[in-house]
N, C-alpha and C positions, 0 to 999 in steps of 0.2 A: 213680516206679517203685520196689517194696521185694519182696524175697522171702514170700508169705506165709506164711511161719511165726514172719517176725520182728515180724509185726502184728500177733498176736494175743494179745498178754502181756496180762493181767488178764483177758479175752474167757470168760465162763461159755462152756466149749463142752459140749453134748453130744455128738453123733460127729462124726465127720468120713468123708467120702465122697470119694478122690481124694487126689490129693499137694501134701504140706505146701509143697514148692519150687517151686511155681508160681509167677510173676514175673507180678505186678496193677501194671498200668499208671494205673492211678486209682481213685479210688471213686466210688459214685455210688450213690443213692436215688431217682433219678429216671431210668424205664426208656427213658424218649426220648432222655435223653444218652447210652447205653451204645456204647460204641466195643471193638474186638478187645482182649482183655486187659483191659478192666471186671473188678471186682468190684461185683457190684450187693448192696448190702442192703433186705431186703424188710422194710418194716415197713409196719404198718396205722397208717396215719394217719386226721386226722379227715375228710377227703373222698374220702380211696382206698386201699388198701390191694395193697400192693406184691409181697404173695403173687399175685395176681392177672399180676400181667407178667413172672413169672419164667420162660416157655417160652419168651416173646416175647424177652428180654433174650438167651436161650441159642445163640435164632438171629442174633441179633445179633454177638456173636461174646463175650460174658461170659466170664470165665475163672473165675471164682470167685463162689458165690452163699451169702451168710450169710441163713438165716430160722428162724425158729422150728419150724417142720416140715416137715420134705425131702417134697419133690414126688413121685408115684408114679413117673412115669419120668424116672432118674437118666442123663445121658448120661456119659461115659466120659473125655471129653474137656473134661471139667467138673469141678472144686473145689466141693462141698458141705460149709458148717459148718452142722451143728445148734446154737444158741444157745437160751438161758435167756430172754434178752429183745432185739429184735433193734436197738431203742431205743439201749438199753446199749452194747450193741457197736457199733452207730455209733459213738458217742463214742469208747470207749478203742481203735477200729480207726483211727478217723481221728487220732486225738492220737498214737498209733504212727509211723502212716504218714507223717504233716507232723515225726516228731523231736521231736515232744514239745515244741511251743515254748513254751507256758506255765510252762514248766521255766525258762524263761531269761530269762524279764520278770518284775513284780514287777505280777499280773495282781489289778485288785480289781474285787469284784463290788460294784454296787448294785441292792436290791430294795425292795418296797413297791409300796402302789398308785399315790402320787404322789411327785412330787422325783424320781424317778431319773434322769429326762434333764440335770433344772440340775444336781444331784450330781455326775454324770460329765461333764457338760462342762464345770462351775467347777471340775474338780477337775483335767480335761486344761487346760484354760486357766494356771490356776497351775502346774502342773508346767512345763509350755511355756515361761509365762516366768520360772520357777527355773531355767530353760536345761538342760530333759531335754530328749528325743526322743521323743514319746507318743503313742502310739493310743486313738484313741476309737470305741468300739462302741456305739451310744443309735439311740433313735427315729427322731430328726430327721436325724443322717449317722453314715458311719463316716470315720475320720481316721488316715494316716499320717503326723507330721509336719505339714505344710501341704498334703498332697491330700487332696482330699475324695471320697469314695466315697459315692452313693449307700445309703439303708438301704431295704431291702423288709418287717424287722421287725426286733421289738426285739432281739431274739437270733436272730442268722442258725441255718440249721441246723448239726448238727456239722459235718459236710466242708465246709463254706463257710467254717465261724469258724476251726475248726483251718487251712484255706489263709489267712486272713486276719491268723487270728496271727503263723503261720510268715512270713510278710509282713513283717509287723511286725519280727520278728526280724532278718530282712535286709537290712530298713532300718536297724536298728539303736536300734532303741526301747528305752528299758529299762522304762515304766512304760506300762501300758495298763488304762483303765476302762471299765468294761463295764456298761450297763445289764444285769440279770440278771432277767429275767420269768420269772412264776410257770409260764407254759406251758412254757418253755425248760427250767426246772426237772423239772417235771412228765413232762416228753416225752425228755429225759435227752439234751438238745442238748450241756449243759454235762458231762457224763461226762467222768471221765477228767481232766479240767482241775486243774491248782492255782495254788491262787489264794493271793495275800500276806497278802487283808485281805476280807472284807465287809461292807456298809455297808446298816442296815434304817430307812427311812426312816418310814415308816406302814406303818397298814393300815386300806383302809376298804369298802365296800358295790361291787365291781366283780368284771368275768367270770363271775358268778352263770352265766352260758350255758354257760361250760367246765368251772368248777370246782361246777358244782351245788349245795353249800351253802358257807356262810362258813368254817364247820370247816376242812372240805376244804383251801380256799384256803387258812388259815391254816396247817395242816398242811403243804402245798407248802413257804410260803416258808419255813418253818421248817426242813426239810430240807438247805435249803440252808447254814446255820450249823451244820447237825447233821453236816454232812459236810467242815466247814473241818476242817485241821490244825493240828495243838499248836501249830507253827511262826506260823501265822493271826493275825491279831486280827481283831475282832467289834466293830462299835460301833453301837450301836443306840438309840434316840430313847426315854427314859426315861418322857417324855411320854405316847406311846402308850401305853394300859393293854396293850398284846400286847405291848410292845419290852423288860420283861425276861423274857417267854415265848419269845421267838425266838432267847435267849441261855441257856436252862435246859441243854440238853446239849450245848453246844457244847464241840469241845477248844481253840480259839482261844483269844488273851488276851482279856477283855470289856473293853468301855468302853463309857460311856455319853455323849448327852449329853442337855444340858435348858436349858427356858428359867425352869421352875417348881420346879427341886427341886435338892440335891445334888446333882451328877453329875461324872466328870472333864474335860468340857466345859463351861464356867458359860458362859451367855449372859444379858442381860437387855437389854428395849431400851429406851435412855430418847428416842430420837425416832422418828417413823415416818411420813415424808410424798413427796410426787413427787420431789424429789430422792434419796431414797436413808433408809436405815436409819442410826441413829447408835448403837452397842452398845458393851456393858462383855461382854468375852469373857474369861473368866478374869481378869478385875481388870482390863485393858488398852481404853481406851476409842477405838472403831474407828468410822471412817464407811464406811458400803460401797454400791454404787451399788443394789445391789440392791434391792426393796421390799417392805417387806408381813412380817405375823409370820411366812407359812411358808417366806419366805425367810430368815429369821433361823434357822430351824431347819436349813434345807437348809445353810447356811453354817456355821452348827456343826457337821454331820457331815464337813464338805469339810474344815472346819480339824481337828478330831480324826483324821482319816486321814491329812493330812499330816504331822501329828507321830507319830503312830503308824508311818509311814516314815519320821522320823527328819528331818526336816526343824525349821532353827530356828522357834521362836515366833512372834517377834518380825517376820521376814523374810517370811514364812507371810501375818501380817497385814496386813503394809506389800501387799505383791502382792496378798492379796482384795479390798482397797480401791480399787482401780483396775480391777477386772474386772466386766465385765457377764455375764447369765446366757446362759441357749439361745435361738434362737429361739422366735420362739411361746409363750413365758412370761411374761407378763402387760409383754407388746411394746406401747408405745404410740406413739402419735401423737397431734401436737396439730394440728387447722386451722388457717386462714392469717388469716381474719379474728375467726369467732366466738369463737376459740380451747376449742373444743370437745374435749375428749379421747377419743379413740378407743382403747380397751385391746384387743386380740387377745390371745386364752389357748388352750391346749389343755385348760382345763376339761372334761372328758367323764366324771366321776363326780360325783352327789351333794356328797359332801366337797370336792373343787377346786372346785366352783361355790360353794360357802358358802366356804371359803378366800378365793377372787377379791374374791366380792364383799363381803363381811367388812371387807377391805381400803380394798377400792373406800369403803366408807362412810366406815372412821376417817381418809380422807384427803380425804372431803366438807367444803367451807369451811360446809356448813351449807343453803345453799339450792339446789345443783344437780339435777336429775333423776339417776337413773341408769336408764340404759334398757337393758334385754340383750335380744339375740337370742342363742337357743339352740336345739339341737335333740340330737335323738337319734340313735345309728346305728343302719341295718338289719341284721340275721341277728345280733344282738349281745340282753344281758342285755335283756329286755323289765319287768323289775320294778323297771329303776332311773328310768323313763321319767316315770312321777307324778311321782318322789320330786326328779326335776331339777325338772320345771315347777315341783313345789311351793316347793323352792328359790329359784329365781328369779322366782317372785311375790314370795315372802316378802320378796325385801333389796333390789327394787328397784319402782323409780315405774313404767313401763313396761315390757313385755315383749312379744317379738315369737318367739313357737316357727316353727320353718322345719327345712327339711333338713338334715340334717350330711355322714353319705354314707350314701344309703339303701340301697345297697347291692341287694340282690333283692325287697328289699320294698317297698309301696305307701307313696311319703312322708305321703300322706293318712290312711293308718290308723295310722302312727306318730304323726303327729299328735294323731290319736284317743285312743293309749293314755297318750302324753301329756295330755292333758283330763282324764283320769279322775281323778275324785275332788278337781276342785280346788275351794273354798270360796267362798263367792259372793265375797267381798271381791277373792281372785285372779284371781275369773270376769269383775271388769271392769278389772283390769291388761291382760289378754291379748288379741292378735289371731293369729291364725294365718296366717301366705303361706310355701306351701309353696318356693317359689324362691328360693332363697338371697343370691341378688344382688339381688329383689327387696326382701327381707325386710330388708337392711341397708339397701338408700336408703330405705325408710318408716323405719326408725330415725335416719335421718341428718333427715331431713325433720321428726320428730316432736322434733328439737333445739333448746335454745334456746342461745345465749353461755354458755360454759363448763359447760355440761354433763358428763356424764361416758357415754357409749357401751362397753358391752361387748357383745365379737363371741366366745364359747365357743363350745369344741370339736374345733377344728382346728386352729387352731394355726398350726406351721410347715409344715402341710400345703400342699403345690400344688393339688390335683387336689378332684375329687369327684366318687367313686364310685356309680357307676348305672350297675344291669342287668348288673355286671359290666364296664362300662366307664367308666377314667379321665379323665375332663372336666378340664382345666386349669381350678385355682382356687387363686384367692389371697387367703384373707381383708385380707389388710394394702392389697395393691395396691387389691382391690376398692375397699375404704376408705378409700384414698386416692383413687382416682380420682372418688368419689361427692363427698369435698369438694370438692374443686376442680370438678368440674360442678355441682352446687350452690350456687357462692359461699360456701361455710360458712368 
């Protein structure tokens, strides 16, 4: 409950219609929640647009309605802001209303097209056991402390994150990481917010669907550094030809790190197998459970932002050597007799499939198969769909394309746009079955003793989405329960 006049600080307003002392009882963007004393904000989203249920919200019992352009008939016993953007004002009404809790944690963003989830959650995991109090905001959960909260996206909306902050706060968290997506960015969830530090991981070929060209996208997350404070620091993957573009206007302190050049992060790795990574990090030679060179990257940003908060070195390193990543990040499993390896990834762009399995090979003893099942999502970027299949021709012995979560669309003709264009050499790699539970036991089947099986895409996903409805699915379970019925 807050007086509206004292939520509207930073708020571009153009007029106002009604009295500033009206007492809003909550917020709200979504016109089916609105309850007596709502403030509803209208904004045109990408499947509805909110100007549309403003009459609807007023009978409801709305006390306050923020939109871009006041409706022709204005009731009396109604609060009208005209706003600039009504995006905007979500954020800085909700950051208002919750007390501004990102004021009182020491809040960091991570972006890029991949790493963000292991970022922010090797980074909540070591703070945890530095013995903070932390929240975590990423893909796969959100986290107070030791409860876990479901995630529905990378970046909740504003009034959801700002309650989830303010949450935080009264838990008593001092440090909280936050996956930081380019939508979130874009769509101005994160408004209003301050943040201690930002963290730019890559950038590669995805959301083509939302952000329409590469630019674009690159532009977004760049915004996001463009709007840190002096107070801030910045550290970004030297590696990436865009990661010292994403640091050109920033007023944060910069830091870099690298595996290949100069930077105030040195990493280099001198072993790289199924036990884990062994690295020289700034001179100091570290084993860490993690695997694979784009984890050696993502653990370099994770140790530069803990010293960048002031955290010892030395301590820093001892703790990342004993911690594992997110779920769903190149998660394996070995069978009981073949001793077959089963890896689960959230691979679902070009780049993390070549990353995985990139991986996957330099830790081949030489004569294994690697075999992937992969697929594509529906209502999503349709031009990265070759460029996977082509992928995972290219770096492995077998391949099996299948569903991921087809979402509205026919999984047959994702299939399809998948096909296109593959090379006769990859045109007798591949089978297609579209059934996902299908498509892994012919890979489990197509196994021989120590093989190596990758399942892309999903990850630490449960479900899979069709027609608009959530099917329970478990890559990992599935995958387990295929050896063991198989005898593998």
């Amino acid at each position: 409950m807050a007086i509206l006049q004292d939520i509207l600080y930073k708020v571009s307003i153009r007029t106002v219609h009604g009295i500033l002392s009206t007492v809003v009882n909550d917020l709200q963007v979504d016109s089916r929640k609105i309850t007596k004393g709502s403030m509803f904000i209208a904004i045109k989203g990408t499947h509805a647009d909110g100007n549309q249920f403003i009459e609807s919200v007023v009978e409801k019992g709305a006390a306050v309605v923020v939109c871009e352009t006041l409706p022709q008939n204005l009731k009396d016993d109604v609060t009208y802001i005209e706003v600039e953007n009504s995006a905007m004002a979500a954020g800085l009404i909700a950051h208002n209303f919750y007390g501004q809790p990102s004021e009182k944690l020491q809040l960091i963003g991570v972006t890029g097209t991949n790493g963000k989830t292991t970022i922010a959650t090797v980074l909540y995991k070591l703070f945890t056991v530095l013995d903070y109090k932390c929240g975590l905001i990423s893909t796969v959960q959100n986290q107070i402390g030791d409860t876990v909260i479901p995630a529905t996206h990378t970046t909740p909306d504003a009034i959801s994150l700002n309650a989830l902050l303010k949450q935080m706060v009264d838990e008593k968290c001092t440090h909280v990481f936050m996956e930081t997506s380019s939508h979130a960015i874009h769509q101005h969830r994160i408004a209003g917010l301050k943040y201690a530090g930002g963290i730019f991981s890559n950038i590669t070929h995805d959301h083509l669907d939302y952000h329409k060209t590469f630019d674009e996208y690159i532009r977004v997350k760049k915004a996001f550094f463009d709007s840190l404070p002096s107070s801030a620091f910045a550290i970004s993957n030297a590696d990436d030809k865009r990661g010292p573009v994403m640091l050109q206007n920033t007023n944060a302190k910069k830091y870099f790190y690298s595996l290949r050049t100069m930077a105030d992060f040195k990493g280099k790795i001198l072993e790289n197998n199924l036990t884990g990574l062994i690295m020289d990090v700034n001179g100091q030679e570290v084993h860490f459970r993690l695997i694979g060179e784009f984890n050696a990257y993502n653990l370099l940003a994770v140790y530069g932002a803990a010293i960048c908060l002031g955290e010892d070195k030395q301590e820093v390193l001892r703790c990342l050597s004993i911690l594992s990543g997110a779920e769903g990040r190149f998660d394996y499993i070995t069978s009981k007799n073949e001793k077959v390896i089963g890896i689960v990834d959230y691979a679902h762009t070009p780049d993390a499939l070549v990353n995985v399995l990139a991986t996957i090979q330099k830790l081949k003893k030489g004569y294994e198969q690697v075999i992937t099942v992969v697929g594509c999502g529906g209502d999503r970027d349709k031009t990265k769909r070759p460029v996977m299949a082509e992928v995972a021709c290219e770096h492995s012995d077998r391949v099996i394309f299948t569903s991921d979560n087809p979402r509205s669309e026919d999984p047959a003709q994702i299939l399809k746009d998948m096909e296109v264009g593959l090379n006769t050499a990859a045109k007798r790699k591949y089978i297609s079955i579209a059934d996902r539970k299908e498509a892994i036991k012919t890979a489990v089947s197509f196994s021989k003793p120590d093989d190596i099986l990758l399942i892309a895409g999903k990850g630490h996903e449960k479900y899979q989405d069709i027609k608009g409805v959530k099917y329970p699915f478990d890559d990992k379970a599935v995958l387990k329960e295929i050896f063991e019925m198989m005898g593998k």
